[in-house]
N, C-alpha and C positions, 0 to 999 in steps of 0.2 A: 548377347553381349551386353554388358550391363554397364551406367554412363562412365562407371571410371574408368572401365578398358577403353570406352571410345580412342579411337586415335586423332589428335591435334595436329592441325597446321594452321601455322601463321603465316601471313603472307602481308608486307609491306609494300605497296605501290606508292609513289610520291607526287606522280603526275598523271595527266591524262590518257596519255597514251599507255603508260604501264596499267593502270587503271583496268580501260580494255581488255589489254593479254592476260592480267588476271583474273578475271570475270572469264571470261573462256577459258582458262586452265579450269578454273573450280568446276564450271559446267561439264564438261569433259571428264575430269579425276573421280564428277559423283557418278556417272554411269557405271566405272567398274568400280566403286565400294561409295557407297550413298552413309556406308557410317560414318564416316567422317567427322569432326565436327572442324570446322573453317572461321576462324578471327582473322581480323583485315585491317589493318590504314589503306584506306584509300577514298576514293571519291564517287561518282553519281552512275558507276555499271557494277563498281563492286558492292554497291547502297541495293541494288537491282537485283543481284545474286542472291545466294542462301547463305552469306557469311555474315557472322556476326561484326558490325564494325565499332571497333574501338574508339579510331579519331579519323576526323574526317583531314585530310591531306590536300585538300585546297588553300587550305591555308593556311601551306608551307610550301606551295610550290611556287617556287622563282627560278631565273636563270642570269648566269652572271655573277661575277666575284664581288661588286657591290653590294647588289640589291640581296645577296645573301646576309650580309650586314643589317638589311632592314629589317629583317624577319628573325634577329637571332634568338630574341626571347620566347619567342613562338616556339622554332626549332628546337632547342633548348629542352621546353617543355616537354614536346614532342616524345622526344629523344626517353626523356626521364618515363613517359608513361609506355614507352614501349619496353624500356627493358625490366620494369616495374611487373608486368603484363609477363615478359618474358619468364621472369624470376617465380611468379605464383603459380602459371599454369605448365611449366617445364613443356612447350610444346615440340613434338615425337620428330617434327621438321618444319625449320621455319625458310621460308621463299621468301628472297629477297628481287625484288623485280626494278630494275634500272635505279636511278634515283642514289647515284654511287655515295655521296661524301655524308650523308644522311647512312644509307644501308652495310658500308664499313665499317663506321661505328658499332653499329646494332651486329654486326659478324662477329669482330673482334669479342663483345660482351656474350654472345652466343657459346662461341669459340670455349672462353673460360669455365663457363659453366657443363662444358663437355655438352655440346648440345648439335645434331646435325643441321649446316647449312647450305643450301641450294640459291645460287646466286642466276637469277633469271632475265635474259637482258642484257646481253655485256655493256658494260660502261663503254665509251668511246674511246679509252686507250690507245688504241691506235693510230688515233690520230691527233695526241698529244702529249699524253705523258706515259711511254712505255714503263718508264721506270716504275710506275704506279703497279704493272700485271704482279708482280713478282709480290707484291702486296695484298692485292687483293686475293691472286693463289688460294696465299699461306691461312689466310681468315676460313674458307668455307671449301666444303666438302668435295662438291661437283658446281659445273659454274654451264648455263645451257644459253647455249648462242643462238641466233637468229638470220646470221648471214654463215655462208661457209666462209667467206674471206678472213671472220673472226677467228675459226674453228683454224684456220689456217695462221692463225698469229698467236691466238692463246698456244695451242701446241710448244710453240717453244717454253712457255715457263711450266707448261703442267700438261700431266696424262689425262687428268678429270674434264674431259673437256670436250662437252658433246654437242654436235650441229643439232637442231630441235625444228626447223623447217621457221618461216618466217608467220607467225598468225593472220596476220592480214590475208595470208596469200589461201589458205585454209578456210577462208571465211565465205560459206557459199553464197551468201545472202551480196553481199560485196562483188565479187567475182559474177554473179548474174547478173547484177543493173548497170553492165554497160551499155552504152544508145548507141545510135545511130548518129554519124556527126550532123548529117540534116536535121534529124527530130530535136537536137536538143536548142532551149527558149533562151537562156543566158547567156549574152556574149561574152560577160567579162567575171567571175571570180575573183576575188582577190579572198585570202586566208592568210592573215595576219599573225598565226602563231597562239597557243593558247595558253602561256602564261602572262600577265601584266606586262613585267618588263618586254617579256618579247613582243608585245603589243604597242607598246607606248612609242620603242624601236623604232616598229614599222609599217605601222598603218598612217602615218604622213606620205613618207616616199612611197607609200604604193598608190595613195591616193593621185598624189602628181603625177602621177601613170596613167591619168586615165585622162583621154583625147576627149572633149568636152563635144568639140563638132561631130565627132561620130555617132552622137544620142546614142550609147548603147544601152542595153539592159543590164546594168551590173548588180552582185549580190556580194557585200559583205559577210562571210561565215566564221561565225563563234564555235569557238570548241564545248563549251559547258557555263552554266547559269553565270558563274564568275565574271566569266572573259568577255559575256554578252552585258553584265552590269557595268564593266568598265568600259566597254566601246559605246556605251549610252553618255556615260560619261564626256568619254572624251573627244566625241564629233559633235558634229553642231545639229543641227534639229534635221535639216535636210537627207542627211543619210543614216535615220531609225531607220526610214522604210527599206533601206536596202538590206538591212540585218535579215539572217538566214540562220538555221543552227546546223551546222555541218555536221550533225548523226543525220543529218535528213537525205539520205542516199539519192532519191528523186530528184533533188536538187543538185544536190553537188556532182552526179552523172549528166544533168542538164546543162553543165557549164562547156563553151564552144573552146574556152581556153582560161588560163588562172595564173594568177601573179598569188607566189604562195613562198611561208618562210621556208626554212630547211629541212624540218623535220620529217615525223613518219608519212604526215599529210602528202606529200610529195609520193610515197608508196600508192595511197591509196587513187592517188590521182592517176597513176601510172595502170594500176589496175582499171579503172574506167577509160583510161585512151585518153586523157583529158590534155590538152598539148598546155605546158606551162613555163614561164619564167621562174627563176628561183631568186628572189633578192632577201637580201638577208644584214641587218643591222645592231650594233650592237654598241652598249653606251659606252663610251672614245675611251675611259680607262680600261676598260675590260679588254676591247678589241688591240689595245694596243701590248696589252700584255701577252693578251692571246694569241697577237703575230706572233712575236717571239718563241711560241710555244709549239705551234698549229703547225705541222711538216707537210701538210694536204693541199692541194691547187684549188680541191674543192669540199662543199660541206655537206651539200644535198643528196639525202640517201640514193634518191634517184641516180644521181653519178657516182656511186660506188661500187655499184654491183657488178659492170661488166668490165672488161680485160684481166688481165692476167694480174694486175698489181692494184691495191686500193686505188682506184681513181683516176682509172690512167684509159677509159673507154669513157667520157662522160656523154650524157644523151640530150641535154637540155643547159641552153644559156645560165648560167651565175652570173650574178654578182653582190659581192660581200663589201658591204661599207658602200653601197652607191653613190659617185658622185651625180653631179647636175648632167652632165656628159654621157654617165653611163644610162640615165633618166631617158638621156631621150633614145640612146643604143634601146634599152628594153621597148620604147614605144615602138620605134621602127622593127622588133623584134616581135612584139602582138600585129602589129599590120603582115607581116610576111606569113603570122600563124593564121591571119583572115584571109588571109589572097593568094597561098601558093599550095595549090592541094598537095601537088607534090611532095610537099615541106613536110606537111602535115602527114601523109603517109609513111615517109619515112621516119616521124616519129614517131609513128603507131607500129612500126616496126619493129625501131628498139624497144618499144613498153611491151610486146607480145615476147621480145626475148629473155626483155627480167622477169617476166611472169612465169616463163617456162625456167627460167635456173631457181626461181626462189620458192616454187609450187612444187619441186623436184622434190619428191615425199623423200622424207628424213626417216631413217631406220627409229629412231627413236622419237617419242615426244616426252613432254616436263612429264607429263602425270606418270608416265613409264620408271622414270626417274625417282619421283617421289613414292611411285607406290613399293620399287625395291629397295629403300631408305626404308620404306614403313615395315618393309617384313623382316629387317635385318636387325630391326630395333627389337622387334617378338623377341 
C-alpha cells in the first residue's frame, strides 16, 4: 500500500476525558489495520498514542456559557486550523468525540465538503436541549453512544445510532485496582473537576467539607498538567502537599470515600467501589440559565445509569449549587460513609450493578464503525 492510499482519520477530542476514549479507540482501530495514518486535537493520552497531533486542545477546554466567552479567540483559531487541516488532507473519516458546540461546527464544514462523520460521545442532549438531537442528526453520518439510555433517546431522531459499550467500563487495567475498603490509606478524596472553570467552582466548597478535627488524610486529584498548575495557583501553600494526579490509579483506588464533581470521574470511582458525594458548582449566570434549561433531578453520571427513565434510580447524595446548609448535609453524609458499614455496602452494591449494565459487551465498538466507513469509501 503506498502513502497515498493510506487511509485517514481525524479525530477531535476537546477535553480530557474525550482525550482518553480516543487514545483507546486508536489503540484498539490499529490492531485490526496498523495502516492507518491518525491526526488528532487533543491533549496528554492522545500526545501518548501514535497520532499525529495537530493542536493541542487544552487550551480550549472550558465549561460554561461565559467562560466560553473567554477563550473565544483561541477557539476561533482552533476552529480555522481544523477545517484548514480538514480541507488539505480530505480525511476517509473524521471522529468527532464529545466536545459538542466546537465538533458541530467542524460536522457541518465536514458535511459540505461530502466528507464522512462519526460523532463519538453523545453530547448531553438529553438532559437539556433536545431540540438540539435533530441537529446534530442531520450534520454526521453515525453518532456511537456510551450509555444505552442515549441509544434509547437518540432513536427517536435517527436510525444511525449505535450503543458502543461505555470505555471506562472496557478498561482492564481500571476494572483490576479495586482494594479492599480496609487496605485503602486516604480517607478523604476530593476531585475538583478538570477544567479551570470547573475548578475555580469547586474546589472552595469542597474544601469546607472537610472536618479539620478529624485529622484525616486527604488528597487533592488533578486531572492533567493544566488543572494541576492551576490548583497551585489557587490554594494556599499548605495544600501542594496534598495534590495527587488522578491517572495515578493506586491512589485514586486508595481513597476510603470522595467528594467529586459530576462528571466521568464519578464512573471511574464507581468502578473502584469508592463511596462518594457528588457536589457540583457552577458560575450564578450560567447555573441560572441552566435551571431553566436542565429537565434532570440530577447531573452525576453515576445517577443516570439505573432505572427505567434517565435519572430516576440515583445511587449517591447530589448537590448542585450547594448552599452553607447543604455544606454541612454533605459532611454529615462523609461521617455516615465512615461509620455505617452497612451504608457502605449498600453502595458497593449499586456500583457492582452499573458495572454489570454498562460492561454489558456492545455488539458493536467505534473502530467496527470506522473501519466499515473505511471500506465503503474503497
Amino acid at each position: 500500500m503506498s502513502m497515498s492510499e493510506k487511509k485517514r482519520i481525524f479525530i477531535i477530542a476537546g477535553e480530557s476525558s474525550g482525550d482518553q476514549h480516543a487514545a483507546a479507540y486508536i489503540r484498539e482501530h490499529q490492531k485490526i489495520n496498523p495502516e492507518i495514518i491518525f491526526d488528532a486535537f487533543g491533549q496528554k493520552e492522545l500526545k501518548d498514542s501514535s497520532a499525529n497531533i495537530i493542536y493541542d486542545t487544552e487550551r480550549i477546554s472550558v465549561v460554561g456559557i461565559f467562560e466560553v466567552l473567554s477563550k473565544y479567540v483561541e477557539i476561533t483559531k482552533a476552529l480555522k486550523i481544523a477545517k484548514d487541516h480538514i480541507n488539505k488532507t480530505r480525511p476517509d473519516v473524521i471522529i468527532l468525540v464529545d466536545y459538542v458546540e466546537f465538533n458541530l461546527k467542524i460536522a457541518k464544514f465536514a458535511k459540505s465538503l461530502g466528507l464522512r462523520v462519526i460523532f463519538y460521545v453523545a453530547p448531553q442532549l438529553w438532559a437539556w436541549r433536545e431540540n438540539r438531537a435533530r441537529n446534530l442528526v442531520e450534520n454526521i453520518d453515525q453518532l456511537a453512544v456510551i450509555f444505552p439510555f442515549e441509544e434509547k433517546f437518540f432513536k427517536k431522531y435517527t436510525s444511525n445510532v449505535v450503543y458502543v459499550g461505555h470505555p471506562l467500563f472496557e478498561n482492564q487495567h481500571l476494572m483490576e485496582s479495586l482494594k479492599d475498603y480496609d487496605d485503602r490509606e486516604i480517607d478523604l478524596g476530593i476531585f475538583p473537576g478538570s477544567r479551570e472553570s470547573e475548578i475555580k467552582n469547586n474546589i472552595y466548597s469542597m474544601l469546607d467539607c472537610i472536618q479539620k478535627n478529624k485529622k484525616e488524610n486527604i488528597k487533592i486529584f488533578y486531572a492533567n498538567q493544566i488543572s494541576q498548575d492551576y490548583l497551585i495557583k489557587l490554594l494556599p501553600e499548605e495544600y501542594h502537599s496534598m495534590l495527587e494526579s488522578g491517572r495515578d490509579l493506586d491512589k485514586v483506588s486508595s481513597c476510603k470515600k470522595a467528594l467529586c464533581a459530576s462528571g466521568t470521574m464519578t464512573l471511574e470511582l464507581t468502578i473502584l467501589e469508592v463511596p462518594m458525594v457528588v457536589m457540583y458548582r457552577l458560575s450564578y449566570l450560567t447555573y441560572f440559565i441552566m435551571k431553566s434549561l436542565v429537565k434532570l433531578k440530577h447531573i452525576g453520571l453515576v445517577n443516570l445509569v439505573l432505572g427505567e427513565e434517565i435519572g430516576s434510580r440515583p445511587v449517591v447524595k447530589e448537590y448542585i449549587q450547594p448552599s452553607y446548609s447543604d455544606q454541612v448535609d454533605i459532611m454529615v453524609e462523609l461521617n455516615k460513609i465512615d461509620n455505617d458499614q452497612i451504608y457502605r455496602d449498600k453502595l458497593s452494591k449499586h456500583f457492582k450493578e452499573i458495572k454489570d449494565k454498562l460492561s454489558t459487551k456492545s455488539k458493536y465498538k467505534l473502530k467496527d464503525i470506522a473501519e466499515s466507513i473505511l471500506k465503503t469509501n474503497e
